[in-house]
C-alpha positions in Angstrom: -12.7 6.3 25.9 -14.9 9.1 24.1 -17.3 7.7 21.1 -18.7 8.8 18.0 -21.3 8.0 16.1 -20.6 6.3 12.5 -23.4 8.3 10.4 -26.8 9.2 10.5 -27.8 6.2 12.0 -24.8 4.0 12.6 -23.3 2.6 15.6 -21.9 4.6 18.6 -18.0 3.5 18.5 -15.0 3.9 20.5 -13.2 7.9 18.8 -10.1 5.9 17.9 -10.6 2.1 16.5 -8.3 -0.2 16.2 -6.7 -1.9 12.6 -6.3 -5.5 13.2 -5.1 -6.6 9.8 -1.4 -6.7 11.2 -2.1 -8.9 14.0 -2.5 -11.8 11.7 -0.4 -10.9 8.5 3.3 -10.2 7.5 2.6 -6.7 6.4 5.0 -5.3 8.8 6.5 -8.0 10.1 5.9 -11.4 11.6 3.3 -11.3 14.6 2.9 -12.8 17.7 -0.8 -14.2 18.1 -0.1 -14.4 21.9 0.6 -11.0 22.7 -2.1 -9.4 19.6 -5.3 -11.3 21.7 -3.7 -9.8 24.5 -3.6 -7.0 23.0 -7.1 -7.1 21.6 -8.3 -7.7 25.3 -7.0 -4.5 26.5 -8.4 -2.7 23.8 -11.8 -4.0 25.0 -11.0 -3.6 28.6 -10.6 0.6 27.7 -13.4 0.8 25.8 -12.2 0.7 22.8 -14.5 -0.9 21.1 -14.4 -0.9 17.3 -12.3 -3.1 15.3 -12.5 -3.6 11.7 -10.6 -6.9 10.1 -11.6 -8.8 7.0 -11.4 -12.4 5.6 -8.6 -11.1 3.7 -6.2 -10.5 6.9 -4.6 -13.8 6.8 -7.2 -15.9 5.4 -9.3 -15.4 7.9 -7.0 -16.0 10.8 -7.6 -12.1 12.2 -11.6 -12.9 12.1 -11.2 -16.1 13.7 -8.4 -14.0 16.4 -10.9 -11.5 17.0 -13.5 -13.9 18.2 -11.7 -14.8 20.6 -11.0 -11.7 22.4 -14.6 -11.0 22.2 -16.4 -14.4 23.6 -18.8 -14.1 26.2 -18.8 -9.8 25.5 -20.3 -9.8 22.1 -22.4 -7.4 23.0 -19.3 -4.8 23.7 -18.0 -4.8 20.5 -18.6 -3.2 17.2 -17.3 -5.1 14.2 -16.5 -4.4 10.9 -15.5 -6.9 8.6 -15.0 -7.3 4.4 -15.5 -9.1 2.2 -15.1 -8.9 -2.2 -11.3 -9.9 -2.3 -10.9 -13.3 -4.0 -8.5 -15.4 -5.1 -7.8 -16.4 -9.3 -7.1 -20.0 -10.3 -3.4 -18.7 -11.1 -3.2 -17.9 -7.2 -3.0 -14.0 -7.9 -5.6 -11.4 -5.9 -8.5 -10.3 -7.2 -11.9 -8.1 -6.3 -15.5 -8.9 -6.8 -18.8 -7.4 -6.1 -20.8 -10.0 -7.4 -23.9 -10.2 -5.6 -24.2 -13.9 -5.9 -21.1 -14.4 -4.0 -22.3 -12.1 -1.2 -23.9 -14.9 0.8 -21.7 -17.5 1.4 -18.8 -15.1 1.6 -20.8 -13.3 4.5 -21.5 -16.9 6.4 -17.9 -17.3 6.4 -17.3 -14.4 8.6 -19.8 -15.5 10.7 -18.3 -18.4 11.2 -15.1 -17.5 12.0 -16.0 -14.4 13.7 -18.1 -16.8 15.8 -21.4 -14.7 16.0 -24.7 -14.4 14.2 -24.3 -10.5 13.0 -21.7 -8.1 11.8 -22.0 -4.8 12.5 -20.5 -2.9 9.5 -20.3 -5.3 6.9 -17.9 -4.0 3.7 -17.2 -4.2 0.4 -13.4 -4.4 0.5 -12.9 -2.5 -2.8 -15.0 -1.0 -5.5 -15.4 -3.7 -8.4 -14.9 -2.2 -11.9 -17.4 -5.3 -13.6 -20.0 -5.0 -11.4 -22.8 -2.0 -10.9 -22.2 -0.9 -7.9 -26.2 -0.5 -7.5 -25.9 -4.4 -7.9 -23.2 -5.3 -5.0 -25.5 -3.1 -2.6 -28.3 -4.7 -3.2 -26.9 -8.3 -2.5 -25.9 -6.7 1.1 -28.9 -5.2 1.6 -30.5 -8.5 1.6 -28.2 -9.5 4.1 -29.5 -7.0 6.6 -33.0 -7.5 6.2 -31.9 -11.1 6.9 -30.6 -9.9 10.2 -26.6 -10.9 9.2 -25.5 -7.6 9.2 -26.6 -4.6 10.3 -24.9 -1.6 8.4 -23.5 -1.2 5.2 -20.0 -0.1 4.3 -17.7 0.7 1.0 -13.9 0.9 0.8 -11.7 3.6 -1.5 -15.4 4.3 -2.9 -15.4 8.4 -5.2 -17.9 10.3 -4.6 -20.2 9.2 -7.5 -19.8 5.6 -6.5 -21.8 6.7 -3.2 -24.3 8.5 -4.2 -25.2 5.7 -6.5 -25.0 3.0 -3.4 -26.8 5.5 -1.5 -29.7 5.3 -4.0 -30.3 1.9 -2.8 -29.4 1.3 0.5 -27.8 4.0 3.1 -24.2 3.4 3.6 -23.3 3.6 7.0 -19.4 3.9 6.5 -16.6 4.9 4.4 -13.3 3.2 5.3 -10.3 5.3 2.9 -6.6 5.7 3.7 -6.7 9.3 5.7 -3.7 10.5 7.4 -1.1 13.7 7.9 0.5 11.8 5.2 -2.5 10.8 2.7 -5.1 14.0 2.9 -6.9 13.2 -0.5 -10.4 12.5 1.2 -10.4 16.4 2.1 -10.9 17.8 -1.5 -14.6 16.0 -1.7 -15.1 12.6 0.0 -15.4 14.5 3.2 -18.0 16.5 2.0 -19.7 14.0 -0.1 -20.0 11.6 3.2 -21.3 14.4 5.1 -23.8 15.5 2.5 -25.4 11.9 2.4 -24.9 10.9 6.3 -22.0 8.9 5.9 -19.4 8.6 8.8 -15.8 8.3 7.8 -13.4 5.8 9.1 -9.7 6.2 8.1 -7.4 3.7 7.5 -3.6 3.6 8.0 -3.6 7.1 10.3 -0.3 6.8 10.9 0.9 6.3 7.7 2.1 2.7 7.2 3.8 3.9 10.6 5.7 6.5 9.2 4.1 8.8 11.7 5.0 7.1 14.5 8.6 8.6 13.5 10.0 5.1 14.1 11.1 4.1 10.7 13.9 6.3 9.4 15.5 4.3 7.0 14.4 1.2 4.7 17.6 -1.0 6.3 14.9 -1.2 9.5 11.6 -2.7 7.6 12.2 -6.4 7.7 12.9 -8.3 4.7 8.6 -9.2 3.7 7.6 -5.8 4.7 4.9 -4.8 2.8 6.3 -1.0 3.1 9.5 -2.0 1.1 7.2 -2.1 -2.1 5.3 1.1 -1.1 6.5 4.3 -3.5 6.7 7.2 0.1 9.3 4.6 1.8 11.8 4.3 -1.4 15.1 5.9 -0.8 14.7 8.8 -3.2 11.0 9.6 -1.3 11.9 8.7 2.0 14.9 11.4 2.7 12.3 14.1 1.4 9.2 13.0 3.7 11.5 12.5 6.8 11.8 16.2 6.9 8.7 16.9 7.2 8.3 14.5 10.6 10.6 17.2 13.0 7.3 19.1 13.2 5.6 16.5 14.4 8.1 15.2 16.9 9.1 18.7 17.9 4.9 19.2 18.9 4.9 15.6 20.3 8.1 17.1 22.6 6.8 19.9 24.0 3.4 18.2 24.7 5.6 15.6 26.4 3.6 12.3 23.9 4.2 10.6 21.0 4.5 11.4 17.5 1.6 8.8 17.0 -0.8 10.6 19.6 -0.6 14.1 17.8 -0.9 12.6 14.3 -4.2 11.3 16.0 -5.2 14.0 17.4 -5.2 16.0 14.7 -7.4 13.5 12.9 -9.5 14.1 15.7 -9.9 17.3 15.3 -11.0 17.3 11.4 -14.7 16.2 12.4 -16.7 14.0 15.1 -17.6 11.8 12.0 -14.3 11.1 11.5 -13.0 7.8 13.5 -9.6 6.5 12.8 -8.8 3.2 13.0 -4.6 2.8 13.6 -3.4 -0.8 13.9 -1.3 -2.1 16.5 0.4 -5.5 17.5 1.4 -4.5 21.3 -0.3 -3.7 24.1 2.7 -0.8 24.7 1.2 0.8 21.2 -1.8 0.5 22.3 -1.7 2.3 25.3 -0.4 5.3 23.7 -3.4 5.1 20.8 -5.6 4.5 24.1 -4.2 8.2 25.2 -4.1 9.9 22.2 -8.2 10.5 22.2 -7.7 12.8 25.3 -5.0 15.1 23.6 -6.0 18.3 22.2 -4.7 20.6 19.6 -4.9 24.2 19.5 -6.0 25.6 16.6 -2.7 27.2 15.6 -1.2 23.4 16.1 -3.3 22.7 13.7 -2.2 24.9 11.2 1.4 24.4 11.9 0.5 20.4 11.1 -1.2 21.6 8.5 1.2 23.4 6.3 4.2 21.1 7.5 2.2 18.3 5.7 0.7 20.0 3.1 0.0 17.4 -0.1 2.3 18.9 -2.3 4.9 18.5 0.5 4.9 15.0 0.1 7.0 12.2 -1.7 6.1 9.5 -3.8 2.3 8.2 -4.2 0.8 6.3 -1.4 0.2 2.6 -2.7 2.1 0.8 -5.7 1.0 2.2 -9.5 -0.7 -0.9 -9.7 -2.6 -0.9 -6.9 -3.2 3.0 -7.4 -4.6 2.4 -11.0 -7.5 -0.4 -9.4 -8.9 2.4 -7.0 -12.1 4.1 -7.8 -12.0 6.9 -8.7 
C-alpha cells in the first residue's frame, strides 16, 4: 500500500484509510463483529494502516473492536479517534468542546482503545459555545502530556482553523469529500494547504451511493441511517442515479469497481488528500485495498468531473438539522 503524509508534520499513513464507524453501529445495517475484526486484520495485514473511529461509534464498542485487531502491533497502526459528542439528560445528542471535559473523555479512549497514545486525536464537531481557541488548548495539553500526539478538527470553515492554528498546529481535517459532496474544493482545500493541514475525507463513497449498489430506497434496511438522508429520497434519488452510468461505464472499461474509480479520483485531487471509506467485509475491502494502484487519466478526470459537477446533484447531503449545526 502507497502512504501519504498527513500535514506538515503528521504521521505517514496508509493513501486510502479505512472508516470503521459501521463495523460497530446500525448506520447501514446490522454488523457482524466476527467478520469486521476480520476484517480489520486484513486491512493491517495490507498495510493499510490508518483507521479513524470515535467513542461515538457504538458507545465505544468500535474503539474497544479496534484494539483488538491491533494487540501486540501497536506500533503498525495510526489511530484517529474523537471525542466532543455527548449525551443530554433527555437522552438526545449533543456536542461539546469544553476543555474541562477533554481529559477524562481522552482516558476513555485510552482505555478502550487499550494503549497509552492516540495518534490524531479529534474534536468530533465544531462547538458553537465554546471558543474554539479554548477546546485546542485543552488538547494541546494532552500532547504535551504524551496522550496524543496530533491534533485534529471535524466539519471545521476555514476561519475556525486558522484560529486553532493560532494555538496549536492542527495536524488533520476530517470533512465529508466525495464525487458526490465536493464542497471542501471552493476553500477548505486551500485553506488546509495554506496552513499545513492534511485532509482526510470522510464518506468517499457517498453513504455508498458510489459503490452503485443502492438503486432504490426498497434495498436500505429498515434503521438505515441513509433512509433519513435528503440525496437518497425518492424525488433525489431518480435524479442522482443518472449521473452514476459514468462512473460504472469508466469502472467497465477499466474492468474494476465503481468504488475503486470514485477512489481513485480522490486520489488524484492532491497527495494531502487521504480518504478514509468504510467497510464491513473483507470482499470490500479488498477492492478499497486495489483501488490505491488505479490511475486516472487526466481526461477521466474531467469526464468525472463534469458528470458530477455540484450543481448536478440532488438534495443536500446530511438532514436540515444536522446541516444547520455545521460550521460554517
Amino acid at each position: 500500500m502507497k502512504t501519504r503524509q498527513l500535514g506538515g508534520e503528521g504521521p505517514q499513513v496508509s493513501a486510502v484509510g479505512l472508516g470503521c464507524m459501521a463495523m460497530s453501529a446500525n448506520a447501514y445495517g446490522k454488523p457482524d463483529q466476527d467478520e469486521a475484526l476480520a476484517t480489520l486484520n486484513m486491512a493491517i495485514d495490507n498495510g493499510l494502516n490508518f483507521f479513524d473511529t470515535a467513542k461515538h461509534y457504538g458507545d465505544g464498542r468500535n474503539e474497544e473492536l479496534i484494539a483488538k485487531a491491533m494487540s501486540g502491533r501497536r506500533e503498525s497502526v495510526v489511530i484517529g479517534t474523537k471525542f466532543g459528542t455527548i449525551i443530554r439528560d433527555d437522552g438526545s445528542r449533543g456536542v461539546s468542546g469544553r476543555p474541562d471535559l477533554i481529559p477524562e473523555a481522552c482516558e476513555g479512549s485510552l482505555k478502550r482503545l487499550e494503549t497509552d497514545y492516540i495518534d490524531i486525536y479529534y474534536l468530533h464537531r465544531i462547538d458553537p459555545d465554546i471558543p474554539i481557541e479554548e477546546t485546542i488548548g485543552g488538547m494541546a495539553r494532552l500532547v504535551e502530556q504524551g496522550k496524543i500526539r496530533h491534533l485534529g478538527l471535524c466539519e471545521a470553515a476555514p476561519e475556525t482553523l486558522r484560529r486553532a492554528c493560532s494555538v496549536y498546529q492542527i495536524t488533520a481535517l476530517e470533512t465529508e469529500y466525495s464525487l458526490w459532496s465536493r464542497d471542501p474544493e471552493y476553500d477548505l482545500f486551500s485553506t488546509c494547504r495554506e496552513l499545513g493541514i492534511g485532509f482526510v475525507g470522510y464518506s468517499p463513497l457517498g453513504h455508498g451511493f458510489l459503490t452503485a449498489t443502492v438503486k432504490s430506497m426498497e434495498e436500505l434496511d429498515a434503521d438505515d441511517n441513509r433512509r433519513r438522508y435528503p440525496r437518497f429520497q425518492e424525488e433525489n434519488l431518480e435524479a442522482n442515479l443518472a449521473l452514476l452510468k459514468t462512473l460504472e461505464d469508466m469502472a467497465d472499461g477499466k474492468g474494476c469497481a465503481p468504488t475503486q474509480i470514485a477512489l481513485a479520483w480522490i486520489l488524484a485531487q492532491g497527495e494531502d488528500i487521504v480518504p478514509i471509506p468504510g467497510t464491513r467485509t473483507r470482499t470490500h475491502l479488498k477492492e478499497i485495498i486495489d483501488a490505491a494502484d488505479i490511475s486516472l487519466t487526466d481526461g477521466e478526470l474531467d469526464t468525472l468531473d463534469q458528470a458530477f459537477a455540484p450543481s448536478a446533484i440532488a438534495g443536500e447531503r446530511w438532514p436540515p438539522g444536522v446541516m444547520e449545526k455545521l460550521n460554517g
